[in-house]
C-alpha positions as CSV (number, residue, x, y, z in Angstrom):
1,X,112.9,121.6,92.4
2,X,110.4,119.8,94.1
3,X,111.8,117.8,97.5
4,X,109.6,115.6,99.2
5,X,108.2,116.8,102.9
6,X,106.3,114.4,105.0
7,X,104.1,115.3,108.1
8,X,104.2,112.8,111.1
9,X,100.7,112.1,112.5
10,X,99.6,110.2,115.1
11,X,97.2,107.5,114.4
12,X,96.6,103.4,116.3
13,X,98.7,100.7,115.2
14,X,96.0,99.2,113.3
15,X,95.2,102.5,111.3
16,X,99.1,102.3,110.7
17,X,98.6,98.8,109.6
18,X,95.9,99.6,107.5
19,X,97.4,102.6,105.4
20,X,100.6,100.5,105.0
21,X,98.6,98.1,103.0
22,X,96.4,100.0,101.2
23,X,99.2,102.8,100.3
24,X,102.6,101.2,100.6
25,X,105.1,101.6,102.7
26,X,106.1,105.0,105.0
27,X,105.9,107.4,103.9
28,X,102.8,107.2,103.1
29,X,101.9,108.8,99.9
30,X,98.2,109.2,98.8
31,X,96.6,109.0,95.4
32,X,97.2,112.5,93.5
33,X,93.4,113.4,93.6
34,X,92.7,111.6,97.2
35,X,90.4,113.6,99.9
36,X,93.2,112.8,102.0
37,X,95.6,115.0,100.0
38,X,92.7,118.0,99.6
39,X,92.2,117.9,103.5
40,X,95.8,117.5,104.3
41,X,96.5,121.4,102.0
42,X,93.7,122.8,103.6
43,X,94.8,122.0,107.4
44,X,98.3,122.7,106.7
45,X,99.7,125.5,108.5
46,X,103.1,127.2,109.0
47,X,105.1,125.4,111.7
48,X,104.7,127.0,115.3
49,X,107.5,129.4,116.2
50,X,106.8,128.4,119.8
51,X,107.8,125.0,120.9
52,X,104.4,125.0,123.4
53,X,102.1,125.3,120.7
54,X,102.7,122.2,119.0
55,X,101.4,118.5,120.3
56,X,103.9,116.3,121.9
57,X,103.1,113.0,119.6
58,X,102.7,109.4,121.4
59,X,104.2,106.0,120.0
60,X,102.0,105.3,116.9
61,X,103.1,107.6,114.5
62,X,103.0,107.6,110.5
63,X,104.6,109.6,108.0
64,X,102.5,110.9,105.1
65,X,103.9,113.1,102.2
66,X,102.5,116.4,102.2
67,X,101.1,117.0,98.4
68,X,102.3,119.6,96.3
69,X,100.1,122.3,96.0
70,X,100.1,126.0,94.7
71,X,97.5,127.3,97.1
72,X,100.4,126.2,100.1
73,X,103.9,125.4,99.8
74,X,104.8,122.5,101.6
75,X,108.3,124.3,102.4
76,X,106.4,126.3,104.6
77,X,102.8,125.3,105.4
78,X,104.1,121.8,106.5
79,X,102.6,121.4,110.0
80,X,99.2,119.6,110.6
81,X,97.6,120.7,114.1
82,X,96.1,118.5,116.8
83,X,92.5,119.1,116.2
84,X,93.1,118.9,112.3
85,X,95.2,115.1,113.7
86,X,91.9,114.1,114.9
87,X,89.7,114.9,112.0
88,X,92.0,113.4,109.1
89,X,92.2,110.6,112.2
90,X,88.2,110.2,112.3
91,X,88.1,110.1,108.0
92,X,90.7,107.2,108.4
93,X,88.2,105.5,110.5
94,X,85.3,106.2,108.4
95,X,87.0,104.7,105.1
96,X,88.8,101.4,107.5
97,X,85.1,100.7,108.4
98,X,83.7,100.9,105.0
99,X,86.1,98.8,104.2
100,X,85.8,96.4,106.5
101,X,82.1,96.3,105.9
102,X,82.4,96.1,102.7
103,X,84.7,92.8,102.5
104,X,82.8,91.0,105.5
105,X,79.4,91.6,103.2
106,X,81.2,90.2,100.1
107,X,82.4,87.4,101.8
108,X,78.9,86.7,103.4
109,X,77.3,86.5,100.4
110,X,79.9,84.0,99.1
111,X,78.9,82.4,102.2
112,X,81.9,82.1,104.4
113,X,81.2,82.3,108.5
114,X,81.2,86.1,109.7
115,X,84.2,84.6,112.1
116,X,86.1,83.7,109.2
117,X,85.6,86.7,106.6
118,X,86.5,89.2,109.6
119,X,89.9,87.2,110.5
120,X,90.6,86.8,106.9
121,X,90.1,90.9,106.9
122,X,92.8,90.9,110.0
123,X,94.9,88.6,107.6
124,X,95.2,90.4,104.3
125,X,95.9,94.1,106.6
126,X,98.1,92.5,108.7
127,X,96.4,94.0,111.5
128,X,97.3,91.9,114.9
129,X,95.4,90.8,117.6
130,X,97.1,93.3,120.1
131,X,96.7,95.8,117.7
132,X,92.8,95.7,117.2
133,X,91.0,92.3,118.9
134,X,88.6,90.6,117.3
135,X,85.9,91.6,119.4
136,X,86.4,95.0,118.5
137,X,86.1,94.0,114.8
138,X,82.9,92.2,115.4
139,X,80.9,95.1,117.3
140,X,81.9,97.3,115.1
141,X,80.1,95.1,112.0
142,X,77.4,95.0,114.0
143,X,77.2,98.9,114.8
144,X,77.9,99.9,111.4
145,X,76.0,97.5,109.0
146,X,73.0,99.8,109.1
147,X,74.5,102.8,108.9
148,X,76.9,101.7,106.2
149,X,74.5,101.2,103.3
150,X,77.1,98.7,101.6
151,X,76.1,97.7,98.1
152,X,78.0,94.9,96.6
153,X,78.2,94.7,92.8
154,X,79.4,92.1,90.5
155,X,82.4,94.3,89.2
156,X,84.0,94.8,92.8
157,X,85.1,91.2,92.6
């Protein structure tokens, strides 16, 4: 019988925010063939038998159900370290920004105000100024619209 076993990560409010809506509530559960799921059963080790080898997690965290797997049991391998936190932490990042850029560049070509499309964004992931300020949202179009090569079709709408 299968039982359901969640790993607790640490993550920013707004990342929390932004899983939350994209995934549902906690805990988290990601689509069955996600590259979250794949990276979560390859980082997953046993749990440390020694309490000082584990990281003492901060006030952000998230609960994400480990996927079933036959290469690792999630009875067993159901520990994610702090350097493997970081990297699934980093991909987050990297798919939030796509995202982000991805709706501001839709809404510019519908032709609402950069100001407007990135609070609208805020909006619809509930994401709160104290969380993530708008200030940070707009340097980080600005850093990332190159780098992001963005294409926008008809069907995404």
């Amino acid at each position: 019988m299968k039982r359901t076993i969640t790993v607790t990560v640490e993550l920013p409010m707004y990342l929390k925010q932004y899983l939350t809506t994209v995934y549902g509530p906690e805990p988290i559960r990601f689509p069955k063939h996600s590259l979250y799921n794949r990276f979560l059963v390859k980082a997953s080790d046993p749990f440390p038998q020694k309490k000082s080898e584990y990281h003492v997690f901060g006030n952000n965290l998230v609960e994400i159900i480990m996927p079933w797997s036959h290469l690792k049991d999630p009875r067993t391998f159901n520990y994610i370290g702090y350097r493997d936190q970081i990297k699934l932490r980093s991909e987050i990042v990297s798919d939030f920004n796509y995202d982000f850029i991805r709706f501001v560049k839709k809404k510019l070509a519908a032709g609402v105000l950069r100001k407007d499309a990135t609070l609208e964004f805020m909006k619809s992931y509930n994401i709160d100024e104290s969380h993530y300020s708008f200030e940070c949202f707009y340097r980080n179009y600005h850093r990332r619209k190159r780098r992001l090569h963005v294409t926008i079709d008809e069907s995404d709408e």
